[in-house]
N, C-alpha and C positions, 0 to 999 in steps of 0.2 A: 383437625376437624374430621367427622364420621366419615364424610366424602372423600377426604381422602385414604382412608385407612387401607386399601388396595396397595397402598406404595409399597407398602411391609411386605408385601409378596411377591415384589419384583427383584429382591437381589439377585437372583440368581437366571433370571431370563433372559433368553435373546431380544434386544429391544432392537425393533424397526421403526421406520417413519412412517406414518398413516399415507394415507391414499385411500384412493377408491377403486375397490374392487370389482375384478370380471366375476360375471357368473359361471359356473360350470357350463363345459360345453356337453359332457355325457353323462347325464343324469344316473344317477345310481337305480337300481332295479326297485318298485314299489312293490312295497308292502300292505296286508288290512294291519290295522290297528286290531290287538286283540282285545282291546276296551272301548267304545263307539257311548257312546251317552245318550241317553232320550228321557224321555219326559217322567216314563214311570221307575227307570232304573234307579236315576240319579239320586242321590241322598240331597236330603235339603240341606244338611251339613256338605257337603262338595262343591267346590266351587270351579269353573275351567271355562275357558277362551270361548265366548259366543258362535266361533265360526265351526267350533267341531258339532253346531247343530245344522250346517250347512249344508247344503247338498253337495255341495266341491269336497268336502271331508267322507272320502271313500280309500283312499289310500295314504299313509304315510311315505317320504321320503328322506335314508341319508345324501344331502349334497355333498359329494365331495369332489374336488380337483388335483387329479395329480401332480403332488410334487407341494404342494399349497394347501392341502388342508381340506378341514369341512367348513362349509359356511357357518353350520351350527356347533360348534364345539371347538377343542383346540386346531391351532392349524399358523402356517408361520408368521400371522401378524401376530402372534400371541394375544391373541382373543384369550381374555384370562375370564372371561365371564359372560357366562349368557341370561340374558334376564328375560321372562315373560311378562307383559302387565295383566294382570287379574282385577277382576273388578268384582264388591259385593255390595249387591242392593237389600240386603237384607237386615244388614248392620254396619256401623262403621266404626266398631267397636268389638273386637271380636278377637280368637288366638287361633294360631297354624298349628297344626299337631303333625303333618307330612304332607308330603307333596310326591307325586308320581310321573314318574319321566320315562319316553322310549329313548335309550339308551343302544349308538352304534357301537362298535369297537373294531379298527383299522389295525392296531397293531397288540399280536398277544405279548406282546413284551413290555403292557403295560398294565396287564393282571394286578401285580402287586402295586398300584398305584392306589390312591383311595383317596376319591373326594366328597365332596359333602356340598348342600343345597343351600343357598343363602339371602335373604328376602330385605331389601330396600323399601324406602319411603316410596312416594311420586315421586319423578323427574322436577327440578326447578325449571324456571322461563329458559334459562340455555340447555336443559337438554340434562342435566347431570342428576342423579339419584340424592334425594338429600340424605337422611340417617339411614345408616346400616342400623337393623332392627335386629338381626339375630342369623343363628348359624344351625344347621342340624349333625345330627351324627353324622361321624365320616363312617364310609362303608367301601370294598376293596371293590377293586373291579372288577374281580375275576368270579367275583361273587354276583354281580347282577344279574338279573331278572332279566335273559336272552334265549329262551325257547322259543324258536319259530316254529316248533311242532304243528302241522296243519297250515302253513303260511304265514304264519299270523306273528306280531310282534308283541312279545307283553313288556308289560311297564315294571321298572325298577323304582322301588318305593323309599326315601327319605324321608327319616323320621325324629322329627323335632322335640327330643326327653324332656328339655326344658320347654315347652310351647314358645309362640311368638308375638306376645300382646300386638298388635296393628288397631292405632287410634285412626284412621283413614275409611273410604268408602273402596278405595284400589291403590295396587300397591305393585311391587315389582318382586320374585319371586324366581331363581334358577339355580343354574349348577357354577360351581368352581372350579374353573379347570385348573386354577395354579399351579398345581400339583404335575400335569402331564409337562411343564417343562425343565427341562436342566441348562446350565450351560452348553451342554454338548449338543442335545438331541431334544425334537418334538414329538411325545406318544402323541399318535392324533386319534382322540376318542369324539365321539359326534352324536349332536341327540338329533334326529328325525323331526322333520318338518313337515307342515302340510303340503299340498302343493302351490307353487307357482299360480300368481293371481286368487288363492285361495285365504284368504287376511287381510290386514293391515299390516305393512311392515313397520311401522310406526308400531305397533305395539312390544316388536322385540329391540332390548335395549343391549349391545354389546359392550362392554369393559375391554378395551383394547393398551399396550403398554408399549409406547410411542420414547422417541429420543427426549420428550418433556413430560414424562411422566403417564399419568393414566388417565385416558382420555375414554369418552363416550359417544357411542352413536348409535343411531338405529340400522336395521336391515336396509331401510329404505334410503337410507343415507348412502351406507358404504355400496351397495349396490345396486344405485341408480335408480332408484324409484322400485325394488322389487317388492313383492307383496305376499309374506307368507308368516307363518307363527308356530309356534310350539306346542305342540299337543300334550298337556297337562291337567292333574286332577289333584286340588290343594282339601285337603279336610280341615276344617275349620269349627270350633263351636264359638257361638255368637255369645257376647258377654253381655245382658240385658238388664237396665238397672232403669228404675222406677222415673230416671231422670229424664225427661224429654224421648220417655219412648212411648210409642203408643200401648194402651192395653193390648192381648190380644181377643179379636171376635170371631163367632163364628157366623155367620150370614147365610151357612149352606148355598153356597156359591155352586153355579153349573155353568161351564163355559163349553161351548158349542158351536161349530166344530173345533178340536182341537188334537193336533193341528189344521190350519186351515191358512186356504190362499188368499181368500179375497173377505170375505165377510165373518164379521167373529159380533158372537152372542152373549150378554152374561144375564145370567138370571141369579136374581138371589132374595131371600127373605128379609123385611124391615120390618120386624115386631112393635120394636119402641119407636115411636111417633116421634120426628126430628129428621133433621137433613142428612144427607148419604152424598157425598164425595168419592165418584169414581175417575181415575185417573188410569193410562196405561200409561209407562215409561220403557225406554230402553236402557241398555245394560249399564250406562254412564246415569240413568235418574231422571234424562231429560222426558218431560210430557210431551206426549203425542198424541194423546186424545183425551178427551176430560169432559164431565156433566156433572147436575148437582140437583139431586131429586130432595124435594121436600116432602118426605115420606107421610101418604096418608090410608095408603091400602096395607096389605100382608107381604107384595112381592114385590118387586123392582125389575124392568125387562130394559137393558140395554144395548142397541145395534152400532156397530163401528163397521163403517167399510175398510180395512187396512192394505187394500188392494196395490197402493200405494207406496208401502212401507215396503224394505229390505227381506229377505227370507233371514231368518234365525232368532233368537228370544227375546223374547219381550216380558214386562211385570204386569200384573193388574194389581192397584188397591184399592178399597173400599172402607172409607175413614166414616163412623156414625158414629149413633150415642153410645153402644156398648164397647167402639174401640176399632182397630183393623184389622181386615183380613185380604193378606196378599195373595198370591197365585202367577204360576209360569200359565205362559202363552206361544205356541211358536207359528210362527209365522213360515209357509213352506214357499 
């Protein structure tokens, strides 16, 4: 089975017994992120973790503990895999072309190491990744994308020759450390984290390689309820077929303010006489605000108070006669 296909990469590992892990006690020194995402940068083709629109997402962090590792990358439980979940409301139907990761490196004696980025299904009801979906080119270490020139950390980029069809709305997405172990020795290479209470640790899935084999958990598992995620940016083109997708429209939508805290506006044109479906969701699809104008003027004026809701993104769509028109929203 795809689920297991991880085993193939254990001959040669240190295998330990799972537990559950301390946190660091001396936080590694933070970093900016030399890539930050907002409303106007962002490619509609980009996809990344809701919380890097957060206001907690100011600095990256490598976690590491001496003698033991990083929390995010290799380290002696043999973490052979770190996975991010990504999620896209845009299509669920769609391929991976690369993925971009901040990338630590603990020991230079692992230069010539070379791993590559590798993207799962969703998780089943226990927690486990269902099909392995695909692999990207491997690339060396000693080669990544590590200029802190100006303080700042940039991103090392995996790049998918073959793309990554994903039939899903969200998917699981990261690095393979297999490679930093030997029988002898652990290079411990580590990707950067947000901070601490800054996520969901549920959303990072580790591949850990235990005395029964390869086993799963989240951050928030192995370390006790911690709450943090992976600062990544997946390029994606959406695969759009006539089949149960909507047209696309254009409605000349204005939303105002945006971003904004407490009250949000949409205004938008209704030419063709018939009903207008607007809906906001967030980044899982769930509705959180919704009305349904049965259009008899030129314009459409919609008020939501979301005073309520979470800071970070949110969807708007707008389903009428000529078809939909979505749009980012963020909530500060």
């Amino acid at each position: 089975m795809m689920k297991t296909l991880l085993l193939s990469l254990l001959l040669a590992l240190p295998i330990l017994a799972s537990a559950q892990r301390s946190l660091p006690s001396d936080l590694s020194s933070r970093m900016q992120p030399g890539r930050v995402p907002s409303l106007q940068k962002v490619a509609a083709d980009t996809l990344f973790p809701s919380v890097l629109l957060e206001d907690c997402f100011q600095f990256i962090e490598p976690y590491f503990t001496q003698d033991t590792g990083f929390v995010l990358g290799s380290n002696i439980y043999s973490d052979i895999a770190q996975l991010q979940r990504i999620v896209n409301t845009r299509s669920s139907s769609f391929e991976v072309n690369s993925v971009e990761v901040p990338v630590f490196l603990a020991d230079s004696t692992a230069f010539d190491i070379y791993l590559s980025a590798v993207i799962f299904s969703e998780v089943d009801e226990n927690g486990v990744p269902g099909e392995f979906l695909g692999r990207s080119d491997s690339l060396r270490v000693g080669d990544f994308n590590r200029d802190t020139t100006g303080g700042l950390i940039n991103f090392t980029e995996f790049v998918f020759s073959n793309p990554v069809p994903v039939e899903n709305d969200s998917f699981l997405i990261g690095i393979d450390f297999s490679n930093a172990y030997s029988t002898t020795s652990v290079e411990f290479i580590g990707l950067y984290g947000t901070p601490f209470g800054c996520g969901d640790g549920n959303n990072v899935v580790q591949a850990s390689a235990t005395n029964s084999g390869v086993v799963f958990g989240t951050v928030a598992e192995y370390y006790g309820g911690a709450n943090l995620e992976i600062p990544m940016y997946v390029a994606v083109e959406n695969l759009t077929t006539s089949l149960g997708s909507p047209a696309s429209a254009d409605y000349r939508v204005q939303v105002s303010p945006n971003p904004t805290p407490d009250n949000l506006r949409l205004r938008f044109e209704a030419p063709t006489r018939g009903q207008y479906a607007v809906v906001l969701t967030d980044l899982t699809g769930r509705q959180l605000r919704s009305a349904v104008y049965p259009s008899t003027t030129q314009s459409v004026q919609v008020d939501w108070d979301i005073s309520d809701l979470p800071t970070g993104l949110y969807h708007y769509h707008i389903d009428g006669p000529s078809g939909r028109q979505s749009g980012k929203v963020i909530k500060r």
